[in-house]
C-alpha positions in Angstrom: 5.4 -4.8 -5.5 7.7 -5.0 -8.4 9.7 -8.2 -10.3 13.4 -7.8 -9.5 15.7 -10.9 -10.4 14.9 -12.4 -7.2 11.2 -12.2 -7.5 8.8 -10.1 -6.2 9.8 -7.4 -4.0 8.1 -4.5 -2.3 8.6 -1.3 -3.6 7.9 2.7 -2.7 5.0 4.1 -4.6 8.2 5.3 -7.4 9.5 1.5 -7.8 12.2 1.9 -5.3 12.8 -0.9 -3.9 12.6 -1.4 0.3 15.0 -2.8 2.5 15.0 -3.8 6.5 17.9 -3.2 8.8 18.9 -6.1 11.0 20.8 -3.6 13.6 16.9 -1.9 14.0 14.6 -2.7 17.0 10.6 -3.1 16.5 9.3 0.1 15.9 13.0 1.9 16.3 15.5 2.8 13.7 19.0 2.5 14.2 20.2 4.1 10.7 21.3 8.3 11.0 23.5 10.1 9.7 25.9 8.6 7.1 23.4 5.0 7.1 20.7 7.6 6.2 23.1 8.6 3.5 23.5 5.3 2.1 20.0 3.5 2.5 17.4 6.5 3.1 14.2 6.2 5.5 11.3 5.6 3.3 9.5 8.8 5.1 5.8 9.3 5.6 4.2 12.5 4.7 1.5 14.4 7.6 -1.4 13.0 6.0 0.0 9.1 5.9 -2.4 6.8 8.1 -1.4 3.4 8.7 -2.9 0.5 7.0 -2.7 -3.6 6.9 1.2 -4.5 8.2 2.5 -1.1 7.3 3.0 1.3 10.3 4.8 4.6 11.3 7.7 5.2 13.4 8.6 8.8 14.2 12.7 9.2 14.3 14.6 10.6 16.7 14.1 14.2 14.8 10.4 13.3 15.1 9.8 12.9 11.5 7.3 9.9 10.6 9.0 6.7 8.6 7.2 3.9 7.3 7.7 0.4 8.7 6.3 -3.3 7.6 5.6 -5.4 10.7 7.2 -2.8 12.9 10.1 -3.0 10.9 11.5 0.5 9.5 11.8 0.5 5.6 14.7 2.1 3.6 15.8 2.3 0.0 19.5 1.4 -1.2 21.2 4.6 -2.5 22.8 2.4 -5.3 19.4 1.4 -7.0 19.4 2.8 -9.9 15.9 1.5 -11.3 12.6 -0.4 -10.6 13.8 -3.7 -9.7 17.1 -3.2 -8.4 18.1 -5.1 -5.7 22.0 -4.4 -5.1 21.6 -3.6 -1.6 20.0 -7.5 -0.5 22.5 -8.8 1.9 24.8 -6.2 2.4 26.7 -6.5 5.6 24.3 -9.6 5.9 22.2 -6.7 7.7 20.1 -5.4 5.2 17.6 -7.5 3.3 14.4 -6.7 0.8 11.3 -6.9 1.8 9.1 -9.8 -0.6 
């Protein structure tokens, strides 16, 4: 977790901070391609076990993505530091994760 100017947010083990995708379904994500581009998968490495509300998903290239609640996580491409938020409510689709 890190402060942003909306409060607390969650955040990837570097500060970035993590997004949901309303166009996802549980445990699917819906976001290739030039979406990855834009708002990246917060990926899982081979040795990441699941723990609490956080999960993995595997993508359709069968790499392993974290999700919260069965919901896949991203980052926003336009972050630039710990705390940044620019990418809440974009599209009124993507929102952060508190």
């Amino acid at each position: 977790m890190a402060d942003s100017s909306i409060g607390p947010v969650m955040t990837t083990p570097g500060g970035r901070t993590v997004y949901t995708f309303d166009n996802d379904q549980p445990r699917q994500s819906n976001c290739y391609e030039a979406c990855a581009k834009h708002w990246p998968p917060v990926m899982a490495d081979g040795y990441a076990q699941e723990y609490g509300r956080m999960s993995l998903i595997y993508r359709a290239d069968g790499q392993r993505q974290w999700a919260y609640d069965g919901d896949p996580l991203y980052t926003y491409a336009e972050d630039g530091v710990q705390g940044d938020v620019k990418g809440d409510d974009v599209g009124s689709v993507w929102h952060v994760v508190r």
